[in-house]
C-alpha positions in Angstrom: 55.9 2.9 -56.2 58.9 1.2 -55.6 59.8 -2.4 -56.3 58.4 -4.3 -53.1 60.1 -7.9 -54.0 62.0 -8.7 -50.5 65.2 -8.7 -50.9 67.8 -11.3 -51.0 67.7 -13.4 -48.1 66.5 -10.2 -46.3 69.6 -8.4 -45.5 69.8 -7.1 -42.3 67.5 -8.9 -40.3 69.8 -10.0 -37.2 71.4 -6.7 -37.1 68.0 -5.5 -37.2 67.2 -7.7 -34.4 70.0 -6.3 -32.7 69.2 -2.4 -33.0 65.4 -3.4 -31.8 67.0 -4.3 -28.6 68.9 -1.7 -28.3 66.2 0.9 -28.9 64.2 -1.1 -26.0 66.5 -0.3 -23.6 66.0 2.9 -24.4 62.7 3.2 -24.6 62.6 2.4 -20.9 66.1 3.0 -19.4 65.6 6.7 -18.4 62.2 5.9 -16.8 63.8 2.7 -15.1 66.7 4.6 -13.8 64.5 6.7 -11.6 62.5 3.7 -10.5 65.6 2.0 -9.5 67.2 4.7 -7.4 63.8 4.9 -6.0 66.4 4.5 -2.5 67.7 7.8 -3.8 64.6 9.6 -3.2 63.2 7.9 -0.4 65.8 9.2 1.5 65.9 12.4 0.1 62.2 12.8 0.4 61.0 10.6 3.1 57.8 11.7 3.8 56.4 12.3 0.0 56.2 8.8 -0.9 58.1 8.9 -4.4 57.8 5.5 -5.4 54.1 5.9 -6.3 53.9 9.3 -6.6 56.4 9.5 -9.0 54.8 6.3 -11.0 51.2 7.9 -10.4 52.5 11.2 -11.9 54.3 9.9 -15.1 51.3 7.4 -16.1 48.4 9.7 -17.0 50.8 11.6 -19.3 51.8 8.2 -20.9 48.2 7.6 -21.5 46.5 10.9 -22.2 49.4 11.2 -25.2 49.3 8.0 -26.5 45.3 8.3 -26.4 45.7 11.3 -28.8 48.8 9.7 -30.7 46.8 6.4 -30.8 43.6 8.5 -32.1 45.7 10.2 -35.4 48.2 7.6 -36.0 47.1 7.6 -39.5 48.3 11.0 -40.4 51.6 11.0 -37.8 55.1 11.1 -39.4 56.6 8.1 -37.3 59.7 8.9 -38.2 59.8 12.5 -36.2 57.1 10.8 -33.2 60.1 8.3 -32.5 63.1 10.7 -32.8 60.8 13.4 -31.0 60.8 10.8 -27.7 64.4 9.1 -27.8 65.4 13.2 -27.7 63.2 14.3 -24.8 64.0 11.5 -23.1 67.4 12.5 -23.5 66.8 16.3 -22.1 64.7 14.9 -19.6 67.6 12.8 -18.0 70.1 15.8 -18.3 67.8 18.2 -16.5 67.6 15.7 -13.3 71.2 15.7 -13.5 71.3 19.0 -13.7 68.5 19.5 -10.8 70.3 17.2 -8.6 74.2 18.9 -8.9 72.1 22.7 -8.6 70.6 21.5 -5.7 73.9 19.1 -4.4 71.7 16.5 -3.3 69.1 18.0 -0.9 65.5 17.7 -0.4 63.1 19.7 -0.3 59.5 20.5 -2.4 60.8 22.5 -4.4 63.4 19.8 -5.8 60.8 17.1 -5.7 58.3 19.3 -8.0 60.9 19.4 -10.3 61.4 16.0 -10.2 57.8 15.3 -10.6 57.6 17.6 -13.7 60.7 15.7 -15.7 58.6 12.1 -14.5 55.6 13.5 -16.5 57.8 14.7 -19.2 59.2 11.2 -19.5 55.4 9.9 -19.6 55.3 12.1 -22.7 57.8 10.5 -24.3 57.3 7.2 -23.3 54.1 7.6 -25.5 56.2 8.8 -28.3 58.3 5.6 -28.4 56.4 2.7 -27.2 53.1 3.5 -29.6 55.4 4.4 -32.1 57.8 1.5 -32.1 56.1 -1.2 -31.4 53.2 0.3 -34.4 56.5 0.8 -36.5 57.3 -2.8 -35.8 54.5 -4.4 -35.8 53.8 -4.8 -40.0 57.8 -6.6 -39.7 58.9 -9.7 -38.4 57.7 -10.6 -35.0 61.2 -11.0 -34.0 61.6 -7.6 -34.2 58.6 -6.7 -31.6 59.8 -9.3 -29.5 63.5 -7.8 -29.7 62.1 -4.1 -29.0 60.1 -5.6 -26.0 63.0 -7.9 -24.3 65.1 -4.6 -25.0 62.2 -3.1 -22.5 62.7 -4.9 -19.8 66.9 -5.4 -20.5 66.7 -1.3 -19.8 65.3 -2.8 -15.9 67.7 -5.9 -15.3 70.3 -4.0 -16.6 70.2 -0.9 -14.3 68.7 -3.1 -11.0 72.3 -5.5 -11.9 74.4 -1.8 -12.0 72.4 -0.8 -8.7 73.1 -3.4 -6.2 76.9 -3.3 -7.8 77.2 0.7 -7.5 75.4 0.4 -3.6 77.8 -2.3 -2.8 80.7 0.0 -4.2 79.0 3.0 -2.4 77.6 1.8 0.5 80.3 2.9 3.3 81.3 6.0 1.1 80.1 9.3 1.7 76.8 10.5 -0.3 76.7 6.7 -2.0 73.1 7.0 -2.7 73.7 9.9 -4.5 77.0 9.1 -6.3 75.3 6.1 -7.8 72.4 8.2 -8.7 74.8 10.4 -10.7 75.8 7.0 -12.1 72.6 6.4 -13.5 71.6 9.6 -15.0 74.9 9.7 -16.9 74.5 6.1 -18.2 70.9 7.0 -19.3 71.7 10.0 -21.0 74.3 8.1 -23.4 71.8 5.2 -24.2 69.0 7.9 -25.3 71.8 9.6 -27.4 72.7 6.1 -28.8 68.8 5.6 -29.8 68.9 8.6 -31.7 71.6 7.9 -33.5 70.7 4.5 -34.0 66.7 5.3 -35.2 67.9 8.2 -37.4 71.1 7.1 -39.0 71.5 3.1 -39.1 68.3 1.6 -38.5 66.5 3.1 -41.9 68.7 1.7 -43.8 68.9 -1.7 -43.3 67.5 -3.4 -46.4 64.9 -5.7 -44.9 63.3 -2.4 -42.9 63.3 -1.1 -46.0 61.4 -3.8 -47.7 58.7 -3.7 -44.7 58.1 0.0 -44.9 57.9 0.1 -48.5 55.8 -3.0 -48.5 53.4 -0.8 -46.1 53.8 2.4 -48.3 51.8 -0.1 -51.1 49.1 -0.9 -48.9 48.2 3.0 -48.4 50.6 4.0 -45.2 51.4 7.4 -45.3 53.6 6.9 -41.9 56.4 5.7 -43.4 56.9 8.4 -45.9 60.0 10.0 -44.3 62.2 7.0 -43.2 62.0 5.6 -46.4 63.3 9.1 -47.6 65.6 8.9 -44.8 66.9 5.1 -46.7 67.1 7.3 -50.1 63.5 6.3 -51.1 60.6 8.4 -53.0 57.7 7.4 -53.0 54.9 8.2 -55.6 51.4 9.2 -54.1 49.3 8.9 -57.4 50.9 5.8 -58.6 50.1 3.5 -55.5 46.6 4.9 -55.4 46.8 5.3 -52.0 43.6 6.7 -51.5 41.5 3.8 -52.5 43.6 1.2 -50.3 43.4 3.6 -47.5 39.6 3.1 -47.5 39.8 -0.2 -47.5 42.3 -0.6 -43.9 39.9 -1.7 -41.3 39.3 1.6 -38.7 40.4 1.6 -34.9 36.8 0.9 -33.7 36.7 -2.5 -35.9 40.1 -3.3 -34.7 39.5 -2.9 -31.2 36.3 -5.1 -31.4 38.1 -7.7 -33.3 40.9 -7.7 -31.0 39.3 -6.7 -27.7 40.4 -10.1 -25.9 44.0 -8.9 -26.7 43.3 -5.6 -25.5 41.8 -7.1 -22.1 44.6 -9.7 -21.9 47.2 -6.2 -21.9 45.3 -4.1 -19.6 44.6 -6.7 -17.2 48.5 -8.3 -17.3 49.8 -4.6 -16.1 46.7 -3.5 -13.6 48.0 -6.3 -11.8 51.9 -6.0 -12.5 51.6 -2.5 -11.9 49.3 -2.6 -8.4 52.1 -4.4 -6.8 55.6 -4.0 -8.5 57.3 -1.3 -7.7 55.5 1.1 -4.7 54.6 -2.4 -2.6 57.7 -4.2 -3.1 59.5 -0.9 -1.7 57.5 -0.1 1.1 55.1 -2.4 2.2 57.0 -5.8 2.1 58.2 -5.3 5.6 61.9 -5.6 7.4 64.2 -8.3 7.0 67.3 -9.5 7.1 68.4 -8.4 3.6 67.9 -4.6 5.2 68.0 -2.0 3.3 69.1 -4.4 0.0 65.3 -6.5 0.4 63.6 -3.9 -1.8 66.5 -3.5 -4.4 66.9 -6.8 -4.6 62.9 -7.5 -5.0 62.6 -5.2 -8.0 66.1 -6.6 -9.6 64.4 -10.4 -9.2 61.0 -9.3 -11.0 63.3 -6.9 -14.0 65.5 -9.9 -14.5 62.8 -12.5 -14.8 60.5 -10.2 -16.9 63.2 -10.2 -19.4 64.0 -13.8 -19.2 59.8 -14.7 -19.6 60.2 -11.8 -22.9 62.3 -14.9 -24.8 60.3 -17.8 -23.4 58.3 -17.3 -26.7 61.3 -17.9 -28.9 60.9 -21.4 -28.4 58.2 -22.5 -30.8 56.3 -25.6 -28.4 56.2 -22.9 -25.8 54.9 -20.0 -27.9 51.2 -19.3 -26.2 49.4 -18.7 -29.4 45.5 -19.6 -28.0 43.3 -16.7 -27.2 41.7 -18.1 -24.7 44.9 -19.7 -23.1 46.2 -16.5 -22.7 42.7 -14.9 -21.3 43.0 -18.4 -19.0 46.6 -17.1 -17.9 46.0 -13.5 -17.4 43.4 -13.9 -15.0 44.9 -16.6 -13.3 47.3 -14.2 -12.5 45.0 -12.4 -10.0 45.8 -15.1 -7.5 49.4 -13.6 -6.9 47.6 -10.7 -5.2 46.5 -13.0 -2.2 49.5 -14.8 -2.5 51.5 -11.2 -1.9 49.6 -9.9 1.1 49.9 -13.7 2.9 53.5 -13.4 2.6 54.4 -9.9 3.1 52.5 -10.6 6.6 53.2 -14.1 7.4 56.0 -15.4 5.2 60.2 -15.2 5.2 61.8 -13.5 2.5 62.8 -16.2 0.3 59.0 -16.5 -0.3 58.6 -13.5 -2.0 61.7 -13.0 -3.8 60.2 -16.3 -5.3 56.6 -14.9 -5.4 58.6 -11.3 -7.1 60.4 -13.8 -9.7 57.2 -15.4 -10.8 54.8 -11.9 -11.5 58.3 -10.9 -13.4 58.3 -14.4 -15.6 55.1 -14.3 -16.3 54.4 -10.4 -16.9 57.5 -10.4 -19.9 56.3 -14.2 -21.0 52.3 -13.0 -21.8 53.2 -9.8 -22.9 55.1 -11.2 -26.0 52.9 -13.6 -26.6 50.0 -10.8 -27.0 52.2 -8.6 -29.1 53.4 -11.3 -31.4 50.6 -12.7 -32.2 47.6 -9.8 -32.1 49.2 -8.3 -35.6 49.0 -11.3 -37.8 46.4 -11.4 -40.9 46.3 -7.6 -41.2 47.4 -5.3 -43.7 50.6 -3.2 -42.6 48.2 -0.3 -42.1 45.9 -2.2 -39.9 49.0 -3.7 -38.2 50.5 -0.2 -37.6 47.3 0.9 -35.6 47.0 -2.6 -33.7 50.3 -1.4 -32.3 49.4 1.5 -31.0 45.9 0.6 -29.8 47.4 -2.5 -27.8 50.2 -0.2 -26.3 47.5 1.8 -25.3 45.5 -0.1 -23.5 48.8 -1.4 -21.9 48.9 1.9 -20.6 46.0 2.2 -19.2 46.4 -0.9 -17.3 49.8 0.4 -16.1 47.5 3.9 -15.2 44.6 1.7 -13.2 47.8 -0.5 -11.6 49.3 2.6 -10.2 46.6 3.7 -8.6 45.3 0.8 -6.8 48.8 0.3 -5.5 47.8 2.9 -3.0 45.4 0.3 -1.3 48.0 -1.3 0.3 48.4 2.0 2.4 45.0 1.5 3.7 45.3 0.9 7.6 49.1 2.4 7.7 47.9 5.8 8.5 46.4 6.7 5.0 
């Protein structure tokens, strides 16, 4: 096997940092740019509901492949998983591109099946890249999850921030809605192109990742196997005696009972994130004097605090490191839902931009601290398959949160 010494005052670790965030933003950016011209289809398709139908649609594929990804992680080449997503996710923002300028901006069912179909293609990949990265990740520093992560939700302050500027820019034009949706589809597509470039080309290299995924390689990984190739490195099956120390890694089952608090803490963090943010901040918030901005402005407030709560943890004395601190705080956060209906009826706007800003802090502040701190005392192996079980029951909370978002229609003629 090769030598496994770190190197040298680990070369590589800020710009490593660096590409974590930018592969973040795309892990999410496509997905977030249809979210966040959820004004775009609302008008276009009025009567179909797209900002939960289009959510509800994407999340069982995100699951149900991540479920199986999650299931064989053991024996999946990580390297072709993440390039595999990055890429689809590329395609997948060119066809609505493509959809939108066949079409020239109508409506119609047809239109909006296609649309559905590229949501549940993005689902797919989204399961490619989030279980992949963040398993990839997790056996490295925990700067680097936390990077990846804040990258996440960068992809949605970034493009709610380029929203309000391009409906500003648009507003009085003709077909604004739509030229800013062009906007967005063409920005997405060169971030995903960037990932890949990035994933397959720079990020291999570097020589701390190097160090990691060789370091892993030892302990019996068989994931890591072609990026190390991809960094010039062969590895040496018989020599490692791989077989034996893959025996020894602890299985999914005995990791998920170990870790079942964290697991709980993800799933219950998005059911709730996810049954209000974004279908009842777009529809069901009611009319104000913002207009037509209140719901882009709504879901720009929650994206922009979500990434601000991602680097709360940075700061050692406010790192949340106590299991059952964090259970404390996740269920705690129940009482926003209350807090949401009381204001949508009763209260001004100002409430719930405040009310949005606060589920945003504290969604991107308690997911880091679950992520960074679930992985530690395991073998890179074990680590690897945390990853990917955590993400997935993420998922699954984002799946549940979807679909009790449509209880707020109850009473408004559904």
């Amino acid at each position: 096997m090769v030598d496994t010494e770190p190197p040298p005052r680990l070369e590589g670790k800020y710009a490593a940092i660096v590409i974590c965030w930018f592969l973040g933003i795309g892990g999410l950016f496509a997905w977030n740019s249809m979210l966040t011209i959820v004004d775009y289809y609302i008008y276009l398709f009025p009567k179909y509901h797209p900002s939960r139908v289009l959510t509800i649609v994407y999340q069982p594929f995100a699951f149900g492949t991540l479920a199986i990804l999650a299931y064989n992680e053991a024996k999946i080449n990580t390297r072709l998983r993440n390039l595999f997503g990055y890429t689809v996710f590329f395609f997948g923002i060119l066809a609505l591109l493509i959809l939108d300028l066949a079409t020239s901006g109508k409506g119609g069912i047809g239109t909006f099946i296609g649309i559905c179909i590229v949501s549940g293609v993005f689902g797919i990949s989204d399961a490619h890249v989030q279980g992949g990265m963040v398993g990839d990740l997790s056996y490295m520093l925990p700067e680097f999850i936390q990077s990846f992560l804040a990258g996440s939700a960068a992809s949605g302050a970034i493009i709610s921030v380029l929203r309000l500027i391009t409906k500003a820019v648009f507003e009085n034009s003709p077909n604004g809605l739509r030229k800013g949706a062009i906007l967005f589809f063409a920005l997405s597509a060169f971030f995903e192109f960037l990932c890949v470039v990035l994933y397959a080309s720079v990020f291999p290299k570097l020589a701390i990742v190097k160090y990691y995924r060789s370091k892993t390689a030892s302990e019996g990984s068989k994931t890591v196997t072609a990026d190390l190739a991809a960094a010039g490195i062969q590895t040496s099956p018989g020599e490692a005696t791989e077989d034996s120390k893959q025996q020894e890694r602890k299985g999914m089952k005995q990791l998920f009972v170990e870790n079942i608090d964290y697991a709980l803490d993800l799933f219950l963090i998005y059911v709730l994130t996810l049954s209000i943010f974004p279908g009842f901040l777009s529809e069901d918030t009611g009319s104000h004097s913002l207009g037509t901005w209140y719901a882009l402005v709504l879901i720009a407030m929650f994206n922009i605090c979500d990434l601000l709560g991602r680097y709360i943890p940075l700061v050692k004395i406010l790192n949340l490191e106590s299991r059952k601190l964090i259970m404390i705080a996740v269920i705690s956060r129940f009482l926003l839902i209350p807090a949401f209906y009381f204001t949508a009826k009763y209260g001004t706007q100002g409430w719930m931009i405040l009310l949005t800003s606060f589920l945003g802090l504290t969604n991107g502040y308690l997911t880091i601290c679950v992520f960074t701190s679930a992985p530690k005392g395991y073998k890179g192996p074990e680590q690897n398959a945390l990853g990917n079980m955590l993400v997935l029951c993420l998922l699954g909370g984002l799946f549940a949160g979807v679909t009790l978002d449509w209880l707020w229609l109850i009473g408004k003629g559904w």
